[in-house]
C-alpha positions as CSV (number, residue, x, y, z in Angstrom):
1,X,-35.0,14.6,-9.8
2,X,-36.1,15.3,-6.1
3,X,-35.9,12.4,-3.6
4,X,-37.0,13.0,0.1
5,X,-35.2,11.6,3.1
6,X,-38.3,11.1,5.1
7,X,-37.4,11.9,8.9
8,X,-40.5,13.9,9.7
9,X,-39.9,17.2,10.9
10,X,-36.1,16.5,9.7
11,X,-37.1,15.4,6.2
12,X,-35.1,17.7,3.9
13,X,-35.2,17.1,-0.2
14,X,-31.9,15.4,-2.4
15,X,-32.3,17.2,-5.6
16,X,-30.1,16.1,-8.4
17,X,-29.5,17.5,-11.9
18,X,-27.4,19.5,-14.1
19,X,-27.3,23.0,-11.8
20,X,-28.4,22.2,-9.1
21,X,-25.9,23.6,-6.9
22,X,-27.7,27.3,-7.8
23,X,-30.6,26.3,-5.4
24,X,-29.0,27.4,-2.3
25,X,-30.3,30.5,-2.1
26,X,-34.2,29.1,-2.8
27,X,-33.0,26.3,-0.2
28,X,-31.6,28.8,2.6
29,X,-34.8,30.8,2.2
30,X,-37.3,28.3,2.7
31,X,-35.4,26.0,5.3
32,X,-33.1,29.0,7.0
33,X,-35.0,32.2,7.0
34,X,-33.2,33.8,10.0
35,X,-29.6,33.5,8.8
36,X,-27.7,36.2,8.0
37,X,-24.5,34.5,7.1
38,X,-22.8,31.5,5.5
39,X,-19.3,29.5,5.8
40,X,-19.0,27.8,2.4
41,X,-16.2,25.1,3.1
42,X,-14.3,23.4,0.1
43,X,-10.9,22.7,-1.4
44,X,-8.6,25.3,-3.3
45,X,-8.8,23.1,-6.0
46,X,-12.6,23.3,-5.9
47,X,-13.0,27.3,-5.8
48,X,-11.1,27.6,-8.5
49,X,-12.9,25.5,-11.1
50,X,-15.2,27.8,-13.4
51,X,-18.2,26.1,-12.2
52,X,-17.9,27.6,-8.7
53,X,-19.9,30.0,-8.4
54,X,-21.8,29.3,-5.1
55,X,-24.4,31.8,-4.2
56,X,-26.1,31.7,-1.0
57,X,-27.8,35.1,-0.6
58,X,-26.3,36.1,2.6
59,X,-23.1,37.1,3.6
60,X,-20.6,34.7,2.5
61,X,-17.5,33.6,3.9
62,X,-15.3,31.0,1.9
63,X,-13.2,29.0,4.5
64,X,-10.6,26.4,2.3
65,X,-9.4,22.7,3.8
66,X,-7.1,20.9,3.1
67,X,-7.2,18.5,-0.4
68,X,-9.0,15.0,-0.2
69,X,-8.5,12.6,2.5
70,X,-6.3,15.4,4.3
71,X,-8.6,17.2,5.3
72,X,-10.1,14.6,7.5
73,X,-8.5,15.8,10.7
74,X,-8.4,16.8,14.5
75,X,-6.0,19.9,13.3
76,X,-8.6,20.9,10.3
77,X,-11.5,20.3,12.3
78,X,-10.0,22.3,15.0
79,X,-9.0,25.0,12.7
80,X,-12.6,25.2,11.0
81,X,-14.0,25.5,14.5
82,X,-11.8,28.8,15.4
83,X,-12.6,30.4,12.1
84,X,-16.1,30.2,12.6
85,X,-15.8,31.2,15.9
86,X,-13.7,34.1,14.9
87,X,-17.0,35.2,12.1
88,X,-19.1,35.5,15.0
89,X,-21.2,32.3,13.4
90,X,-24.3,31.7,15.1
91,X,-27.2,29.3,15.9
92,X,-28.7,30.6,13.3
93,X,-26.6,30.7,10.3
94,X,-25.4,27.8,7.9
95,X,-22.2,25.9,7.0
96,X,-22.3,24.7,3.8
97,X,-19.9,21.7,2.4
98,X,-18.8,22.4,-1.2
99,X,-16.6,19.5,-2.3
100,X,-15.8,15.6,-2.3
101,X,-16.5,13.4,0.7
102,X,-13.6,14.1,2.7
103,X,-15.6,17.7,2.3
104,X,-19.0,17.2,3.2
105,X,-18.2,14.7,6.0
106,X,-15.3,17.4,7.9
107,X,-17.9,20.1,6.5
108,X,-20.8,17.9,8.6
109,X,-19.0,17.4,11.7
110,X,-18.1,21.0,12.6
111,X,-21.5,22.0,11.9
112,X,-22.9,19.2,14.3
113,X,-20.3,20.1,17.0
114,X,-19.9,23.9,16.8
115,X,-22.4,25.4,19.2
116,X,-23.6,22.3,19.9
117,X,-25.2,21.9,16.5
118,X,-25.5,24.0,13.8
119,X,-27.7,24.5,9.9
120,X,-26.0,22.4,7.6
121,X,-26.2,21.9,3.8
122,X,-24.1,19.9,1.3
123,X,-23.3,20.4,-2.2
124,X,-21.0,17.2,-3.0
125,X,-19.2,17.4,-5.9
126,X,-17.7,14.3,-6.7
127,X,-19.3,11.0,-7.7
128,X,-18.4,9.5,-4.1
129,X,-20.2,11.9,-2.6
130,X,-23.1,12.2,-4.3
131,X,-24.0,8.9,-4.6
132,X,-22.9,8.1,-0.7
133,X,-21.2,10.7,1.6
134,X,-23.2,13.4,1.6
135,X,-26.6,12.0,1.9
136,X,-27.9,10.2,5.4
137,X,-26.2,12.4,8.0
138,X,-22.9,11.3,9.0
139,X,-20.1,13.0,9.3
140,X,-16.7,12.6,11.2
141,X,-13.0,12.8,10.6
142,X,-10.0,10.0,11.1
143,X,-8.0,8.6,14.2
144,X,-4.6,7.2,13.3
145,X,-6.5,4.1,14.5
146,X,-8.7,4.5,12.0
147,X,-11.4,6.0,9.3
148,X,-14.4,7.8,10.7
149,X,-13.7,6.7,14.5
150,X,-15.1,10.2,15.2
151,X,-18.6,11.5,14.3
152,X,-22.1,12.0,14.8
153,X,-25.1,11.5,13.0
154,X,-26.1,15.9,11.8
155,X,-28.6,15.7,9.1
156,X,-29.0,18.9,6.8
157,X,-31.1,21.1,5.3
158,X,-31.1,19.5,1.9
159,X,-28.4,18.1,-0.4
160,X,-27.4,19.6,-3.8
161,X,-26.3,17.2,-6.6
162,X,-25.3,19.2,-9.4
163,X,-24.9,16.4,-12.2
164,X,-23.0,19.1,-14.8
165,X,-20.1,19.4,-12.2
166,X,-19.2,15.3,-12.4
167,X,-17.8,16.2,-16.0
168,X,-15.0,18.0,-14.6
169,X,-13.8,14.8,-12.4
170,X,-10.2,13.3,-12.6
171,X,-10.8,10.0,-13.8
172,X,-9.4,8.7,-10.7
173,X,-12.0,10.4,-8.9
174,X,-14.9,9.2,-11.3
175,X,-13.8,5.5,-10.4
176,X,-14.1,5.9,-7.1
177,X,-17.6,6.7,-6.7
178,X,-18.2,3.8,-9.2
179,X,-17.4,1.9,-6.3
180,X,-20.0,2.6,-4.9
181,X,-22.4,2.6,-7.6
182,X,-20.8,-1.2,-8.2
183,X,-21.9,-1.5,-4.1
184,X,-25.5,-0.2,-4.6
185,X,-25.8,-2.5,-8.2
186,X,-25.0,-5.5,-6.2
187,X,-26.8,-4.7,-3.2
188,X,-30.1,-4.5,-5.4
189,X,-29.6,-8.0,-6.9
190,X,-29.1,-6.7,-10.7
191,X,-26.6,-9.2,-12.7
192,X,-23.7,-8.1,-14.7
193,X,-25.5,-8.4,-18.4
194,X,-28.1,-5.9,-17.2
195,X,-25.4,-2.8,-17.1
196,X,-25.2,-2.9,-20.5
197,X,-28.9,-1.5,-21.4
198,X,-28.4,1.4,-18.7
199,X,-27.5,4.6,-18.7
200,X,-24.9,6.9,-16.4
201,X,-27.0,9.2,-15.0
202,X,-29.7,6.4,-13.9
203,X,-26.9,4.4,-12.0
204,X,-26.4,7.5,-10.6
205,X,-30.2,8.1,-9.5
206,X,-30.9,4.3,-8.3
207,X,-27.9,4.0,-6.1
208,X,-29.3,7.7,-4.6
209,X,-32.5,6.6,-4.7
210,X,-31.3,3.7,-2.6
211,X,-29.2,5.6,-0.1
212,X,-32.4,7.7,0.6
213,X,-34.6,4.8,0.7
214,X,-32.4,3.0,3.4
215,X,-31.7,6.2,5.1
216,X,-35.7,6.7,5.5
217,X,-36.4,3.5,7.4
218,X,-33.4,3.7,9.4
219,X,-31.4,6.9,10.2
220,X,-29.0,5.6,12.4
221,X,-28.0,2.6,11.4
222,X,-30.0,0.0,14.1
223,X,-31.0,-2.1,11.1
224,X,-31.2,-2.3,7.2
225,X,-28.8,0.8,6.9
226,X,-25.4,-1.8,8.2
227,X,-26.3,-3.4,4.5
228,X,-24.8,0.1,2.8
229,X,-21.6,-0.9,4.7
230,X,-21.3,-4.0,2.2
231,X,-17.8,-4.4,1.5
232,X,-16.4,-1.7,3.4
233,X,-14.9,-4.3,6.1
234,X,-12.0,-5.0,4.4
235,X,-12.3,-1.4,2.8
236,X,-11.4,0.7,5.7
237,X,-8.7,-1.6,7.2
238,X,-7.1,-1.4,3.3
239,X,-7.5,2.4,3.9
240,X,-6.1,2.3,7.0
241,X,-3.0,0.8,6.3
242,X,-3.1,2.2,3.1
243,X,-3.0,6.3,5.1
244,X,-0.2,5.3,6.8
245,X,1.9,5.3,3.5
246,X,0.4,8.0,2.2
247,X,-3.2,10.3,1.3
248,X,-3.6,9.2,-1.8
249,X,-2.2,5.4,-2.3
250,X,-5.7,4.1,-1.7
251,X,-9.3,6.0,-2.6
252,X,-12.3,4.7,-0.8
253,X,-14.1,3.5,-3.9
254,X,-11.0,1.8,-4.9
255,X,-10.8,0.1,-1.4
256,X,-14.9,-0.8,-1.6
257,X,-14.2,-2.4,-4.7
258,X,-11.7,-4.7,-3.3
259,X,-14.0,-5.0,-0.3
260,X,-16.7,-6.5,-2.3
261,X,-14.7,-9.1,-4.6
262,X,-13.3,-10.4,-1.2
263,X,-17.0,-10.5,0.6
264,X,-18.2,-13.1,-2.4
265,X,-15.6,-15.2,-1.7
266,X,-15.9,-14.9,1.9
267,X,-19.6,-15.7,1.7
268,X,-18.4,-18.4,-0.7
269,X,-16.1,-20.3,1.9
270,X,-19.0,-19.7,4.4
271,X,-21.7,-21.7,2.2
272,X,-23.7,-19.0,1.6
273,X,-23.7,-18.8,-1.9
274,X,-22.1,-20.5,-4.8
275,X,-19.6,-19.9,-7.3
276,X,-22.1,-17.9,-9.4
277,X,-22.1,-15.1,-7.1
278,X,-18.3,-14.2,-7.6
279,X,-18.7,-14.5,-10.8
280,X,-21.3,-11.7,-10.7
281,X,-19.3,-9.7,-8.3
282,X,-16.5,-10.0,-10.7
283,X,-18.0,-9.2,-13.5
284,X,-19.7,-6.5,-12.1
285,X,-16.6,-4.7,-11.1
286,X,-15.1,-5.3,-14.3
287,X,-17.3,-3.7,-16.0
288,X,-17.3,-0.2,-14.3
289,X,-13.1,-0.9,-14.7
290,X,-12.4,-1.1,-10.7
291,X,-9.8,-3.4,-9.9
292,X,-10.5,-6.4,-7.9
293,X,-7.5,-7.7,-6.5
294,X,-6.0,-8.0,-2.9
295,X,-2.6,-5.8,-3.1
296,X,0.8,-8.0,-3.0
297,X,2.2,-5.4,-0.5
298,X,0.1,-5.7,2.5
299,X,0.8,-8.4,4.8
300,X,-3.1,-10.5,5.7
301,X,-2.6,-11.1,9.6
302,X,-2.3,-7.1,9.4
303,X,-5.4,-7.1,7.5
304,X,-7.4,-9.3,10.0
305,X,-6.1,-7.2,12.9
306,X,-7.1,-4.1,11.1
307,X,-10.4,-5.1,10.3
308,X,-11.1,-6.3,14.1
309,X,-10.8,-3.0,15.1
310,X,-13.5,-1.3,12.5
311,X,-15.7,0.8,14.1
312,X,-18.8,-1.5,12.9
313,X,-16.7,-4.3,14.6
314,X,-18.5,-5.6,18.1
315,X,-14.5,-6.9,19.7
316,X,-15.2,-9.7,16.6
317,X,-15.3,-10.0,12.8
318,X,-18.6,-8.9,11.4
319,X,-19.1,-8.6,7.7
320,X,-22.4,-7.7,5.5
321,X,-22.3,-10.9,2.9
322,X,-25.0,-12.2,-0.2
323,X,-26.9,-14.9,1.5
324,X,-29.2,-17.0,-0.2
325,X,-31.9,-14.9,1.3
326,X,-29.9,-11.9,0.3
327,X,-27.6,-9.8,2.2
328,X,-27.3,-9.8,6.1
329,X,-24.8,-8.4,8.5
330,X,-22.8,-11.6,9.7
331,X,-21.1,-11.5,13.6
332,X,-18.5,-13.2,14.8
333,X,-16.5,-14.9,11.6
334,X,-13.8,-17.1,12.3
335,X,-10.6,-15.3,12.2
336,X,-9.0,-18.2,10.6
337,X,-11.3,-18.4,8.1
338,X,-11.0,-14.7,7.1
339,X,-7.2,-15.8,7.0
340,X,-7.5,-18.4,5.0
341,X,-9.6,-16.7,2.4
342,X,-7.6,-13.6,2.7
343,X,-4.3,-15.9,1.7
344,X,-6.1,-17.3,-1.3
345,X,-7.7,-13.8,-2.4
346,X,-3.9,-11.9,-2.7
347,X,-2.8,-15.0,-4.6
348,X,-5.4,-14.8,-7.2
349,X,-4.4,-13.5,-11.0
């Protein structure tokens, strides 16, 4: 399947199916024609898998990060930055992300900052990042503040979704992308009973047909894109304090999961919709097995506070929440309120 991110003379093509990853070089020689070399960057983990056997044509340099959220960094994006540097990169070669979100996102923001702005491609190889991080251009590493408070918006070249590499995913990591495939399900109106009658690989292609869709009519997020952030209020301040512990208490798909069984019942306690639509959410998440509970061990006035202080926050609370009308970004949400729900949310069985 080929979908098109339509941005004129920045459209570039999101192919996925099994082997697609060995595209690059056809890719690199229709959207790159004058480079002459290539910084793959991806996880030890990754290049070892028998499945790696990334070929771009050109001279090749393989530059390892650290695992998973880790990489995420000042020190790794500072340390990709001086390796390139060091290989003589130029304007007109390519970085290419091999690897999960964390990957492609780190992967994205050196190639948008390093000469001011450099050929970028991504080859995500998890579920997450497939389905999500690696299509629509941003890219950006954490703050101790917080996830993503550093970016910018670098669209590539084309994106890579080789379906046949998914079968080698940690169950863990599997579930987190479902997340988001739970996100996109929701976002699209579909009820519970309807999962049952479809398949895998077309959850897979509708919520990538949706990211590109979104992405299309609004690259940078003025308008209908703020929707894809559904759930990930409460997400990322769960991440947050979740870092602070440790990299690998808390995935995001895990955390989006949450996110969304909250924003129901959030929308809930604002009128917006009635008790049919947690049931949905609920059921929806239980089906794809992602747990849908507030954890005991974080303290909700530390929620609240985290979540004031996301980066799609304007100095107030703003969720995306179901509406009658369907979904809309909502501003300025009593704190009390989110409290109060919160509170009721971490007791729940």
């Amino acid at each position: 399947m080929n979908l098109t991110v339509e941005l004129g003379e920045r459209s570039y093509d999101v192919v996925v199916g099994d082997g697609a990853r060995r595209q690059l070089r056809a890719l690199l020689k229709r959207r790159a024609p004058r480079a002459k070399s290539v910084v793959i960057v991806t996880s030890p983990s990754l290049a070892s898998q028998p499945w790696f056997d990334i070929d771009s044509g050109l001279e090749q340099h393989l530059l390892s990060v650290p695992e998973g959220e880790s990489a995420k960094t000042w020190a790794s994006t500072e340390d990709l930055l001086e390796r390139a540097a060091a290989l003589q990169l130029s304007r007109e070669d390519v970085i290419v992300g091999v690897g999960g979100g964390a990957v492609t996102d780190l992967a994205g923001f050196v190639a948008a900052i390093y000469l001011r702005g450099v050929a970028l491609v991504q080859i995500p190889t998890s579920l997450l990042g497939q389905v999500d991080a690696a299509i629509g251009g941003k890219t950006g590493v954490n703050l101790a503040a917080g996830k993503n408070l550093v970016g910018a918006f670098h669209q590539p070249l084309g994106v890579l979704c080789d379906t046949s590499v998914l079968a080698t995913l940690p169950p863990r990591e599997r579930l987190s992308g479902l997340g988001e495939i739970a996100k996109c399900w929701l976002l699209e109106g579909r009820d519970a009973k309807s999962l049952s009658s479809i398949s895998f690989t077309d959850l897979v292609q509708l919520s990538i047909g949706l990211k590109v869709a979104v992405v299309s009519g609004d690259e940078r997020e003025g308008g209908s894109r703020s929707l894809l952030n559904y759930g990930h209020t409460l997400a990322h301040a769960l991440e947050k304090l979740a870092l602070r512990r440790g990299p690998d208490e808390l995935r995001h798909g895990e955390a989006v999961a949450i996110g969304l069984a909250f924003a129901a019942r959030l929308a809930h306690a604002l009128g917006r919709v009635d008790d049919g639509e947690i049931a949905t959410h609920d059921a929806v998440l239980d089906h794809f097995g992602l747990g849908r509970r507030l954890p005991t061990n974080v303290d909700t006035a530390e929620i609240v506070e985290a979540m004031a202080h996301d980066k799609k926050a304007h100095h107030d609370l703003s969720f995306v929440l179901a509406g009658r009308d369907g979904f809309a970004v909502v501003a300025g949400v009593d704190p009390t309120t989110v409290r109060d729900v919160l509170d009721r949310f971490q007791g729940e069985l």
